[in-house]
Backbone as a printed PyTorch tensor [residue, N CA C, xyz], in Angstrom:
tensor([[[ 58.3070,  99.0440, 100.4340],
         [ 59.0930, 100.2660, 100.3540],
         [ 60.4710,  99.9850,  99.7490]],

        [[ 60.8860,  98.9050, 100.1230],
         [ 62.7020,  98.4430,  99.8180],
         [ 62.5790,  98.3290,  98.0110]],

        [[ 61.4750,  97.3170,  97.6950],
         [ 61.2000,  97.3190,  96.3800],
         [ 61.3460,  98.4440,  95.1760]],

        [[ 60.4660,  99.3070,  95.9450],
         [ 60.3400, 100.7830,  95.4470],
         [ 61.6490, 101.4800,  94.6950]],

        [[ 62.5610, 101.4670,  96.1510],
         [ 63.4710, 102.1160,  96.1230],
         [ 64.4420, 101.4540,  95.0200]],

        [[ 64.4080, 100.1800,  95.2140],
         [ 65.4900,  99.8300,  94.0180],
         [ 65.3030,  99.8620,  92.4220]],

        [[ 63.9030,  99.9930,  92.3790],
         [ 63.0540, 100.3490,  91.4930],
         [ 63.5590, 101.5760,  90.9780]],

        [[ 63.5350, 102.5950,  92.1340],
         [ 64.2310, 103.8490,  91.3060],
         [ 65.3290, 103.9040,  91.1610]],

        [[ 66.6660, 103.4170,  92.1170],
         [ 68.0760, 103.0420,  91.7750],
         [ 67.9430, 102.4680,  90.4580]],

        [[ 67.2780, 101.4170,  89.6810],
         [ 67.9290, 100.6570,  88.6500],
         [ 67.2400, 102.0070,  87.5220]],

        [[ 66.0050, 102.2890,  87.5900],
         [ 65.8940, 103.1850,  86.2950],
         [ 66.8570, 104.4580,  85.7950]],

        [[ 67.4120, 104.5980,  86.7040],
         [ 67.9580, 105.7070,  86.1430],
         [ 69.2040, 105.4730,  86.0290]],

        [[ 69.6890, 104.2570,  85.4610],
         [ 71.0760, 103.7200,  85.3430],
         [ 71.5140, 104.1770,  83.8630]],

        [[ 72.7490, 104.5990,  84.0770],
         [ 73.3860, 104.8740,  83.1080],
         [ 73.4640, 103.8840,  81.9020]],

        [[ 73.9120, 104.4260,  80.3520],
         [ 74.3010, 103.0270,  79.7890],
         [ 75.5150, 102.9620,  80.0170]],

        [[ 75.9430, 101.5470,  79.6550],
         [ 77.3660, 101.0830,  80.1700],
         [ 78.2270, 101.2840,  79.4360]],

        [[ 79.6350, 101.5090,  79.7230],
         [ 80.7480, 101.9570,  78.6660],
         [ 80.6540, 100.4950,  77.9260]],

        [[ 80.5910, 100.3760,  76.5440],
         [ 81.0190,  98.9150,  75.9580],
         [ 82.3010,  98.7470,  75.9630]],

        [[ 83.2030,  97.0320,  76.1110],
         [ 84.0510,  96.6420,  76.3550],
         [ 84.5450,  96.4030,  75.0280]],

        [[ 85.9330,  96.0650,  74.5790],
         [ 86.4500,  95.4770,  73.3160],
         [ 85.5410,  94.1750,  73.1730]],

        [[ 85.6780,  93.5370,  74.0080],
         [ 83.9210,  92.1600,  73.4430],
         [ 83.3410,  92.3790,  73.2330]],

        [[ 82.6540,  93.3280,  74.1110],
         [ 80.7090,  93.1970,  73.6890],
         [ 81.0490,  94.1520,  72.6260]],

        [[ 81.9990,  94.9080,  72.1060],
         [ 81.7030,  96.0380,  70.9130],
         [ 80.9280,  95.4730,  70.1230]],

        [[ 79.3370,  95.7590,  69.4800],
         [ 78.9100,  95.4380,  68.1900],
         [ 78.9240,  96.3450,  66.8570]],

        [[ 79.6370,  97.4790,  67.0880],
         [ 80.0680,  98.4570,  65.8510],
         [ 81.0750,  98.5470,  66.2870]],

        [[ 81.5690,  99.6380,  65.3390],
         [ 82.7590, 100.3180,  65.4600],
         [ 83.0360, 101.9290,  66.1300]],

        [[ 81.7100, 102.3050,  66.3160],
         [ 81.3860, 103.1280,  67.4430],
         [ 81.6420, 102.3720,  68.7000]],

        [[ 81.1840, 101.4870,  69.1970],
         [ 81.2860, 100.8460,  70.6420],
         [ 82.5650, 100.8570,  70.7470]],

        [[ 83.3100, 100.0100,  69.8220],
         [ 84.5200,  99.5570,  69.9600],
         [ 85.1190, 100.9700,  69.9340]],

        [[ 85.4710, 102.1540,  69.4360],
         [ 86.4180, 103.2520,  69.6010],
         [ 85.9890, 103.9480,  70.9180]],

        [[ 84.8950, 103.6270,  71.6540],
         [ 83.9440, 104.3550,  73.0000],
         [ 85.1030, 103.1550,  73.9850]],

        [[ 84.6720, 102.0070,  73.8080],
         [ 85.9010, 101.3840,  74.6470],
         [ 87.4480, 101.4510,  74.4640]],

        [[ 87.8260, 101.7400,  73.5800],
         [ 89.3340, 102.4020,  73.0050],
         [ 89.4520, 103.1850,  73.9770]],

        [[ 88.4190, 104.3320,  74.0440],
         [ 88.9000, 105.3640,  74.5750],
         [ 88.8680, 105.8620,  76.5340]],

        [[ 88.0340, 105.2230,  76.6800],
         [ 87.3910, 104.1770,  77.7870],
         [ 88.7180, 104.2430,  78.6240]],

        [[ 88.9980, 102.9620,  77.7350],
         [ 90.6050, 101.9760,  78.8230],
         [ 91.6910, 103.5560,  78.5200]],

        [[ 91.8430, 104.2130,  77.3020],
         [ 92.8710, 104.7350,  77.2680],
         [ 93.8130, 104.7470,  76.5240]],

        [[ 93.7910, 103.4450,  76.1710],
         [ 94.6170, 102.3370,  74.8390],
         [ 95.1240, 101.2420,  75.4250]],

        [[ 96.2060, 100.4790,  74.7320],
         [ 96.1800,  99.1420,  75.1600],
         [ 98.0830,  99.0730,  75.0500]],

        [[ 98.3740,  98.1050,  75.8230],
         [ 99.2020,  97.6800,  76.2390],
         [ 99.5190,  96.3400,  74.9620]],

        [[100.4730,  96.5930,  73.9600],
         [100.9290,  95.4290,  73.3440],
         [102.0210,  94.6610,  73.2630]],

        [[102.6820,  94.0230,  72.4520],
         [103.9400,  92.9060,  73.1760],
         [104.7530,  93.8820,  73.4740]],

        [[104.8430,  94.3720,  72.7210],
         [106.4150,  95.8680,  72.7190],
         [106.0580,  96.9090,  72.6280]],

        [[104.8000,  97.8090,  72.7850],
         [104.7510,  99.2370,  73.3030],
         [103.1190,  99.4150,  73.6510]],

        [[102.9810, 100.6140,  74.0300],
         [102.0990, 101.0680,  74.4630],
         [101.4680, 102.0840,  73.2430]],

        [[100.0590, 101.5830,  72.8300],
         [ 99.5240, 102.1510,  71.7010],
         [ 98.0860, 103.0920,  72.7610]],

        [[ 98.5680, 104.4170,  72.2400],
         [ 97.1900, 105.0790,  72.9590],
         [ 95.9080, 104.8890,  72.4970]],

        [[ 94.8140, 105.0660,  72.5550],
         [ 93.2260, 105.0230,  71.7010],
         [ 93.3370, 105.2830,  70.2510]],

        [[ 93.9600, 106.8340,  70.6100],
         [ 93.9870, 107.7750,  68.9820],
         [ 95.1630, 106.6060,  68.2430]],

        [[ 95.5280, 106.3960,  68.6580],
         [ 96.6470, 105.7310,  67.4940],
         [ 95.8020, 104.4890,  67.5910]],

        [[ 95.5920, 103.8490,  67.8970],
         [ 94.7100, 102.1270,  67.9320],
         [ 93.2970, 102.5140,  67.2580]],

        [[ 92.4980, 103.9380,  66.7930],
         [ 91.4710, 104.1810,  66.2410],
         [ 92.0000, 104.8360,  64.8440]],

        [[ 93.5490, 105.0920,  64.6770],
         [ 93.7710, 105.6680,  63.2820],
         [ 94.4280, 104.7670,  62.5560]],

        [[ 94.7160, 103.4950,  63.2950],
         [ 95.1600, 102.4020,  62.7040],
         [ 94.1260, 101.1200,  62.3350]],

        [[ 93.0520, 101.9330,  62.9130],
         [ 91.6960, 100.0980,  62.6350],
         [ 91.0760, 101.1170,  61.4540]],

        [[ 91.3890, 102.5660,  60.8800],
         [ 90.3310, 103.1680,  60.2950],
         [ 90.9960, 102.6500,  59.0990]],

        [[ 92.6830, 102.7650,  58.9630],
         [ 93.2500, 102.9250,  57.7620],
         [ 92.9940, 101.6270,  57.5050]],

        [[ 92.7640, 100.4780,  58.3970],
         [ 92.8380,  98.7150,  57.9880],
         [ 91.6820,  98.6120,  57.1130]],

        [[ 90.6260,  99.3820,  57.8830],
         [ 89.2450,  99.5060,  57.4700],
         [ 89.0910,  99.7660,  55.7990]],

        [[ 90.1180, 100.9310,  55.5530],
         [ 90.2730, 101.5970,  54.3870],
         [ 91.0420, 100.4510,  53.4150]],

        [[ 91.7440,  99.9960,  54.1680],
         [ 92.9140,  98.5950,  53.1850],
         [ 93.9590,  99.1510,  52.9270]],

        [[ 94.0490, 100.2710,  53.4840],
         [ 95.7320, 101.2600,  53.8910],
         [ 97.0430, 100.5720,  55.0200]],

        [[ 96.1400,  99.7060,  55.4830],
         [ 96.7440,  98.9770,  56.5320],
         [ 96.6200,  97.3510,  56.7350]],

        [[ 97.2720,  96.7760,  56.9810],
         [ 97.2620,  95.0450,  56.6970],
         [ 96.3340,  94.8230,  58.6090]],

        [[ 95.4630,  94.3360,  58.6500],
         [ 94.9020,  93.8140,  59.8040],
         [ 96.2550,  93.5290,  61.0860]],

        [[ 97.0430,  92.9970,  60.3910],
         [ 98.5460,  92.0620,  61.3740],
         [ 99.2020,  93.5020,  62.0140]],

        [[ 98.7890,  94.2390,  61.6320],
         [ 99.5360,  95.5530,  62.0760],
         [ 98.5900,  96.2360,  63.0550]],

        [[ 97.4740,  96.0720,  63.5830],
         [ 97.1040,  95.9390,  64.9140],
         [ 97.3020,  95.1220,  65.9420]],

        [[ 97.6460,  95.5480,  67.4040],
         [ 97.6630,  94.7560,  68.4840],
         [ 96.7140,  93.9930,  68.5310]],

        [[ 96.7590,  92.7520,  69.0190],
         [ 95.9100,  91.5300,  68.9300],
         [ 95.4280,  91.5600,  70.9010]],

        [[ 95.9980,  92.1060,  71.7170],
         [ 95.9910,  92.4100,  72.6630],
         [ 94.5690,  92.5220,  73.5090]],

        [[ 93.9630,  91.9540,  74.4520],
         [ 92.0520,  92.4460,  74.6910],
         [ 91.9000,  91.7010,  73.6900]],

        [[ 92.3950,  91.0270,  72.4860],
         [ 91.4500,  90.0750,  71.2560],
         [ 90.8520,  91.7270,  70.2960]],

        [[ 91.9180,  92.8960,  70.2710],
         [ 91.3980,  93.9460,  69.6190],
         [ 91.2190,  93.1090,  67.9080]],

        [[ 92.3560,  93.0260,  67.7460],
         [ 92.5390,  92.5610,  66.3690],
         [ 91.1530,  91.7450,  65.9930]],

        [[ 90.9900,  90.4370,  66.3930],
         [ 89.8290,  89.8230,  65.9010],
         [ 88.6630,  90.3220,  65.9910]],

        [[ 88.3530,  91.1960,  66.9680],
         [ 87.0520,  92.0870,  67.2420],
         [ 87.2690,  93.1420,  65.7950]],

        [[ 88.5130,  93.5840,  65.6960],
         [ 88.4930,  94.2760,  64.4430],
         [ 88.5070,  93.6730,  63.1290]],

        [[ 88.4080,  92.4780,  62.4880],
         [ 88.2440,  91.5300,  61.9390],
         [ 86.5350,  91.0010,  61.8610]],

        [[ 85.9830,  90.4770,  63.2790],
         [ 84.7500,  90.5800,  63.1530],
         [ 84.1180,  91.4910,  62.8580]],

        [[ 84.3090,  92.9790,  63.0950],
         [ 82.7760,  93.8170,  62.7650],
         [ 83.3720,  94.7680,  61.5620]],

        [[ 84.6490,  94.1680,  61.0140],
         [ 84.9180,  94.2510,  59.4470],
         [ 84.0950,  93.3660,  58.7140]],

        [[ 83.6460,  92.3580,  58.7750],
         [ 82.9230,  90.9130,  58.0850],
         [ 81.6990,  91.3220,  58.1140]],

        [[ 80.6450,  92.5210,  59.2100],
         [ 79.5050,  92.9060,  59.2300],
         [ 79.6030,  94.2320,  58.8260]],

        [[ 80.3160,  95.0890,  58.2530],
         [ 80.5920,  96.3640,  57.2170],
         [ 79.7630,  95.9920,  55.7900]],

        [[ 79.1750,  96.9510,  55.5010],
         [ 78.4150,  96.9050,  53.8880],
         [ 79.4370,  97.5740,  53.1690]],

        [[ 80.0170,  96.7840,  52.0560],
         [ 81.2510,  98.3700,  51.2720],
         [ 80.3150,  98.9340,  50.8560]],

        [[ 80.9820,  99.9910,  50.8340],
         [ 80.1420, 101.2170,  50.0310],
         [ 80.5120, 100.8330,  48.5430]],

        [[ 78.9080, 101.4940,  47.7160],
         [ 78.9350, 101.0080,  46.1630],
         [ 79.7650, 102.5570,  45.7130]],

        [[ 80.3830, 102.5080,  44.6890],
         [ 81.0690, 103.8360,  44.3000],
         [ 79.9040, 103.8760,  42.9820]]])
């Protein structure tokens, strides 16, 4: 009976919010942005929306990578799943 029951506790588990680590897109990663709230960097407090309009413009090459908080390891996570991006062919 105990079996059972946990049986039905685990199936109907939610999926999990993804973290700035485990992000493997850039969907995950702005779902955890928004998640925490934003992040805490050396000298201010950057909310989600501003930490997701600043990895889009980096994305774009409007923005130098160094100009994101490195903070959570955002920066290199934004760096890594820049390196797994296909450019688009024009």
């Amino acid at each position: 009976m105990r079996f059972e029951q946990l049986n039905q506790e685990n199936s109907g588990a939610e999926k999990e919010t993804p973290t700035i680590a485990s992000s493997k897109n850039f969907k995950d990663l702005f779902e955890a942005l928004r998640e925490l709230g934003g992040l805490q960097g050396s000298h201010k407090f950057y909310s989600a929306e501003d930490l997701i309009e600043r990895i889009n413009k980096a994305r774009k090459g409007e923005l130098m990578p160094s100009d994101i908080t490195n903070a959570e390891g955002l920066r290199d996570k934004v760096l890594e799943l820049g390196g797994k991006e296909t450019p688009e062919i024009n």
